[in-house]
Structure formats: C-alpha cells, structure tokens
C-alpha positions in Angstrom: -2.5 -52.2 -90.3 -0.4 -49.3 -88.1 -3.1 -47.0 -86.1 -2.2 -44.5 -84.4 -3.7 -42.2 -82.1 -2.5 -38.9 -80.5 -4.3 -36.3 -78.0 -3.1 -33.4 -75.5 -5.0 -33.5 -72.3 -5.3 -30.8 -69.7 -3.1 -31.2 -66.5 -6.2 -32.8 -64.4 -6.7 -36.1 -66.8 -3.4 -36.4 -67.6 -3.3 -36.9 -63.4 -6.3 -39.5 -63.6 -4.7 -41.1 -66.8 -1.4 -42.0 -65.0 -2.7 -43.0 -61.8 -5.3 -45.4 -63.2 -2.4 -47.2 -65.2 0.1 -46.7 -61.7 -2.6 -48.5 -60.0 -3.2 -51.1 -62.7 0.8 -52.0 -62.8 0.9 -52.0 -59.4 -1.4 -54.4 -59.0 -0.6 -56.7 -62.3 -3.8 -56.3 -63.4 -5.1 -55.4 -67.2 -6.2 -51.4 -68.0 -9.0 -50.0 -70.1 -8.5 -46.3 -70.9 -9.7 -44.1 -73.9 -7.2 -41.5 -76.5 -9.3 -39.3 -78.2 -12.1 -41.0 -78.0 -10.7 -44.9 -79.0 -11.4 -47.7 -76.3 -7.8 -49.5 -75.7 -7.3 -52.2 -73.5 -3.8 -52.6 -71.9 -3.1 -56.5 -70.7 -1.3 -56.9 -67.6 1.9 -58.3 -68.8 2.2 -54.9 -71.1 6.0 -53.7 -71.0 6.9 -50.2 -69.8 9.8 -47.5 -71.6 10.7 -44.8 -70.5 12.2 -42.5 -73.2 13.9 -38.9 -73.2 14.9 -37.0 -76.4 16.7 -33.4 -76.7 17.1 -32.2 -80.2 18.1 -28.3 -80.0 16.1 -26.1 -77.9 13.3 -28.7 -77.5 13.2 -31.6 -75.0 10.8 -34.5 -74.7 9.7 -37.6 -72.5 7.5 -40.6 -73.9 6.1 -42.9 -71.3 5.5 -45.8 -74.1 3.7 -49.4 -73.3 4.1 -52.3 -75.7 2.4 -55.6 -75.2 1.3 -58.2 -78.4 -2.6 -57.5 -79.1 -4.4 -60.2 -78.7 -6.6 -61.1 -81.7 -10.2 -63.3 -80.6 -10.6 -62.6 -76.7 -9.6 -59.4 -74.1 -8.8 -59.5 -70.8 -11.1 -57.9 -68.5 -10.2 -54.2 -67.8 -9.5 -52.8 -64.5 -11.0 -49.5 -65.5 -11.8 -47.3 -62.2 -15.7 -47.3 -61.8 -17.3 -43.9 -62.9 -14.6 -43.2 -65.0 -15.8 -42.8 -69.0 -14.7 -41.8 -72.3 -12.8 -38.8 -73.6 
C-alpha cells in the first residue's frame, strides 16, 4: 500500500526539521519526526539522495531518504526533547 504525504512549512521548522535529521545522521542514530501531522520513524541505516530537476522556468531540489520499513518492532527515535507534532 503506497502512502504518501506532502506539507510546506514556514522557513523556521523547515530549520528545526533539517537539523534534527543533520544531527540524527551525524550521529548514526534513528529519527522520529512528524509531516502533516503523521508520526514517521527514520532508522539509522536510512540512505540519503540528493536530487535536482529544471524543467522550463521552474527548478527544484528533493532531499529524499529511503530505508526498508520494518514491519513488527521500531527502533527507538532520537527525537529532540520538547519537540512535538505538526
């Protein structure tokens, strides 16, 4: 079953966002975080892509992580204490 999940943030939590999951890869450990509102746990081993498109007059740049979801247990998240939900 294909989910997926899309949500524009303002300049501020996209800055939390990407220094949470800096700080997770950095330290090889396993990231909670929350798109519009859905809980998604990223393990540690999770594989980073950077991707660049120009099509025309519009440009874009994905930041994509891919990892295999595990299906009976999660690892523990490494979420930031007093962070919460979208």
């Amino acid at each position: 079953m294909k989910q997926e999940v899309e949500k524009s943030y303002a300049t501020a939590d996209v800055v939390a966002k990407l220094r949470r999951l800096a700080s997770a890869l950095e330290a090889g450990k396993p990231l909670e975080m929350y798109i519009a509102g859905k809980r998604i746990y990223v393990p540690s081993n999770a594989t980073v892509t950077f991707e660049y498109e120009h099509d025309g007059d519009e440009a874009e740049v994905e930041i994509e992580l891919r990892w295999k979801p595990r299906r009976k247990s999660r690892e523990r998240s490494a979420q930031v204490p007093g962070t919460s939900p979208d």
